[in-house]
C-alpha positions as CSV (number, residue, x, y, z in Angstrom):
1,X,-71.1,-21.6,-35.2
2,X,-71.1,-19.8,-31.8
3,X,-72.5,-15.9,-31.8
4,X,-70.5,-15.2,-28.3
5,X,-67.9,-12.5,-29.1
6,X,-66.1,-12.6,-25.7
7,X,-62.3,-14.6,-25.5
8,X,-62.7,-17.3,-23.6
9,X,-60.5,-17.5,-20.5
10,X,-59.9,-19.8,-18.1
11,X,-61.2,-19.5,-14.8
12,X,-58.3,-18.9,-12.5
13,X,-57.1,-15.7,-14.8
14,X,-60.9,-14.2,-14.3
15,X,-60.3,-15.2,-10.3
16,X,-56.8,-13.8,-9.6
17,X,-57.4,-10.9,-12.1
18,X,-59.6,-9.1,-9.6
19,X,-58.0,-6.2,-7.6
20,X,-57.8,-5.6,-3.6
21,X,-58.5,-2.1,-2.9
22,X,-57.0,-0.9,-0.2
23,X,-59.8,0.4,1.6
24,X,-61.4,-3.4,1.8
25,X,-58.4,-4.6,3.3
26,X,-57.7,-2.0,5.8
27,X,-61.8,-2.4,7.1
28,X,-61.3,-6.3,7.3
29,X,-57.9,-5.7,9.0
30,X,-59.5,-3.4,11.2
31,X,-62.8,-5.5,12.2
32,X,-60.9,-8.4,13.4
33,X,-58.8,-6.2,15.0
34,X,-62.0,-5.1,17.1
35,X,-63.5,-8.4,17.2
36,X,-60.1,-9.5,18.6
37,X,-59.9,-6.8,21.2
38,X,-63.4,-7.2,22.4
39,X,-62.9,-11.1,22.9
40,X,-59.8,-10.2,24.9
41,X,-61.7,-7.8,27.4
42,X,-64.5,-10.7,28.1
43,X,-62.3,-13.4,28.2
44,X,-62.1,-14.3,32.2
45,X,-58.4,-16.4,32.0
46,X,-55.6,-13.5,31.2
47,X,-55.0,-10.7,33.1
48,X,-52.6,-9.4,30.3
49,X,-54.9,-9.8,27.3
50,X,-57.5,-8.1,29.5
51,X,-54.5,-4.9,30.0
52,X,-54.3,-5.3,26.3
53,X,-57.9,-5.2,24.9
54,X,-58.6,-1.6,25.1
55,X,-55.6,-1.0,22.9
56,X,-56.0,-3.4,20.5
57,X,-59.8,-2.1,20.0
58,X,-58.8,1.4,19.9
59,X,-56.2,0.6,17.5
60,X,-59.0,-0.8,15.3
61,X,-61.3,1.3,15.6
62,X,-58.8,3.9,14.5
63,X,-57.7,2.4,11.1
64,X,-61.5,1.6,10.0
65,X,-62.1,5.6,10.1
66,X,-58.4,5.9,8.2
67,X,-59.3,3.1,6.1
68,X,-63.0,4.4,5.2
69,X,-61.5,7.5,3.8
70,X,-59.2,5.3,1.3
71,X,-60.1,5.3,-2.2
72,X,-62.2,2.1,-3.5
């Protein structure tokens, strides 16, 4: 005789039943597009990534303050 209440589930319903909030993927979407654009302006082989890097890290920078303001 077990005194646990709780249904048992199995573990990959417990797993996928979490939710993604917006605002967690918009900041992870955002901080690799700043990781991205700063390993672009130090990398020494591509002019073209180089012309690129200050966009793609203003670009990110700009959705983490959007996506910061998104409900959890």
């Amino acid at each position: 005789m077990t005194l646990d209440k709780t249904p048992k589930q199995p573990i990959n319903s417990r797993i996928w039943s979490r939710r993604v909030s917006p605002r967690s993927v918009a900041e992870a979407i955002a901080t690799i597009l700043i990781v991205a654009g700063v390993i672009m302006l130090m990398q020494p082989v591509s002019l073209t990534l180089y012309s690129y890097s200050f966009t793609v890290t203003l670009l990110g920078t700009a959705l983490f303050v959007v996506g910061s303001k998104l409900p959890d």
